[in-house]
C-alpha positions in Angstrom: -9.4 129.4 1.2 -11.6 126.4 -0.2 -12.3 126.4 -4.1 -16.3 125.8 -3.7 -16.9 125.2 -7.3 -15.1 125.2 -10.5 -16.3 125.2 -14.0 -13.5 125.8 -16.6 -16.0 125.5 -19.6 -16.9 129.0 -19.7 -14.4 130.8 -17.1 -17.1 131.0 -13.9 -15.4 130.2 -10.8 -17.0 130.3 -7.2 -14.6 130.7 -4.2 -14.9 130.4 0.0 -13.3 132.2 2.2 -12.5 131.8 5.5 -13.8 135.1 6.8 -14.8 137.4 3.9 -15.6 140.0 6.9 -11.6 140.9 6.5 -10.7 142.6 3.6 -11.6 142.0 -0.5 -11.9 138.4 -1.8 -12.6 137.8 -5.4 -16.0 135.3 -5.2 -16.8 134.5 -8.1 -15.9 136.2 -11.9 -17.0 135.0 -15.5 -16.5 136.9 -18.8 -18.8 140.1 -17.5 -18.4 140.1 -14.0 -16.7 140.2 -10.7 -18.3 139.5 -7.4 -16.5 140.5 -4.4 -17.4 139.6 -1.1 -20.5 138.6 -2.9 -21.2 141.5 -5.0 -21.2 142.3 -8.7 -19.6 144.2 -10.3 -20.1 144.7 -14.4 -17.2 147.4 -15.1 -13.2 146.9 -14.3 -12.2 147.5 -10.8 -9.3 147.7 -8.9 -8.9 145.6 -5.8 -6.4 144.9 -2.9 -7.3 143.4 0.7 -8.1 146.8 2.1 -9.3 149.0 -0.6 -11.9 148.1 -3.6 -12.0 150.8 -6.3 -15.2 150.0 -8.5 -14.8 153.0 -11.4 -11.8 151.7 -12.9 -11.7 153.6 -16.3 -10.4 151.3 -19.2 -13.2 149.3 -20.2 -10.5 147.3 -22.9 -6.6 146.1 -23.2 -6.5 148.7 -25.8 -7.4 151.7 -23.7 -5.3 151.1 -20.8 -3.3 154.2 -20.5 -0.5 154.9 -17.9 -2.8 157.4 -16.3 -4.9 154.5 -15.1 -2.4 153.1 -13.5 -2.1 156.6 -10.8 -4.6 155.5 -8.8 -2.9 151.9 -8.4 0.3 153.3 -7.4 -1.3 155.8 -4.5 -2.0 152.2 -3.0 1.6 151.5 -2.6 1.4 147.8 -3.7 4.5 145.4 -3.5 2.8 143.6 -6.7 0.5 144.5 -9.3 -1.9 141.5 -11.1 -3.6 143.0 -14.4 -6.7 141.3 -15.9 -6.6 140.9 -19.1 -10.1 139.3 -20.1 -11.0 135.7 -21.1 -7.0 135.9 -22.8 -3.9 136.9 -22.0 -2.6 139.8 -23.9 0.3 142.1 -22.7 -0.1 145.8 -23.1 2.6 148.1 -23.9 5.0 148.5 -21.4 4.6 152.0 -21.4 1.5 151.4 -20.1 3.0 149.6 -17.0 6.5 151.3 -16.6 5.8 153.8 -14.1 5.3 150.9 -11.8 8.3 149.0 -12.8 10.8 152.1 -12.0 9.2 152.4 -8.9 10.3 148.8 -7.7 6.9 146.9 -7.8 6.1 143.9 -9.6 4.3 143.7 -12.4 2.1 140.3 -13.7 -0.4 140.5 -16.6 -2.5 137.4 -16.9 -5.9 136.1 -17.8 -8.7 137.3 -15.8 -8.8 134.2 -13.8 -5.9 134.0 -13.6 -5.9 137.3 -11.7 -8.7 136.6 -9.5 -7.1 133.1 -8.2 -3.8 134.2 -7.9 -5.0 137.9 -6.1 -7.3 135.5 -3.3 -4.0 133.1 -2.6 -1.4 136.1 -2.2 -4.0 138.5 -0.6 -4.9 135.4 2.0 -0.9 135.0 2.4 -0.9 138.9 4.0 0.8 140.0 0.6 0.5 143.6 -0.3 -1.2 142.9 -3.7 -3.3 145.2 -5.6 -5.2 143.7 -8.6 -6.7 145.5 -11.8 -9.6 143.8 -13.7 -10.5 145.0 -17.0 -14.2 144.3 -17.7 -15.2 145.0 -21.2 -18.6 146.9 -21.8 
C-alpha cells in the first residue's frame, strides 16, 4: 500500500491500494468523513476487510455504549481499533470489556490513527475490525 498524499495540517489523508477490488481499505478520512474504497461516508462505521457496516450508532466518545460494541463482536475479530475523532480519548472500559473477556484486543486511538493502522494490518491478512466514531 502506497501513501498517495499526506497532509497532517488538518488530518486529510489519501491512500492507494494495491487492489481495492479485495475487501475494505480506508481511502481517505478528515474530521467528517471516511471514504472507503472511494466512498463517503459522513456517520461512524464499522469496517474490517470483508464486512463494511455504515449505521454505526454512537455519533460521540460519550455515547459509546457496550451495546454498540454487539455487532463488532458477531464479526469475530482477533483485534478491535476504535476511532476516537481528531483526539485520543479512552472510553470507559465498561464500554469495551465484553471484548476484552472474550480474548480480543482492544486499541483506542485517534481517528487516523485508526484508519492507517486498520489499512497496514488489514493488507497484512490480519483479522481486524475497526470502529470510527463520526460526530454529527
Amino acid at each position: 500500500m502506497a501513501n498517495k498524499s499526506y497532509n497532517s495540517g488538518y488530518f486529510i489523508v489519501k491512500f492507494a491500494e494495491d487492489d481495492p477490488t479485495e475487501g475494505y481499505f480506508i481511502t481517505l478520512y478528515n474530521e467528517d468523513t471516511i471514504q472507503v474504497n472511494g466512498k463517503n461516508f459522513n456517520t461512524s462505521l464499522i469496517i474490517s476487510s470483508q464486512q463494511l457496516k455504515t449505521d454505526w450508532p454512537p455519533r460521540s466518545l460519550e455515547a459509546l455504549s457496550a451495546e454498540h460494541f454487539k455487532s463488532i463482536i458477531e464479526m469475530a475479530p482477533e483485534l478491535v481499533l476504535i476511532g476516537t475523532g481528531s483526539k485520543l480519548i479512552f472510553p470507559p472500559i465498561e464500554t469495551y470489556a465484553g471484548l476484552i473477556r472474550l480474548g480480543v484486543g482492544v486499541e483506542i486511538m485517534d481517528t487516523g490513527a485508526a484508519c492507517r493502522t486498520y489499512n497496514i494490518l488489514s493488507s497484512e491478512g490480519r483479522h481486524v475490525v475497526c470502529g470510527l466514531i463520526l460526530t454529527d
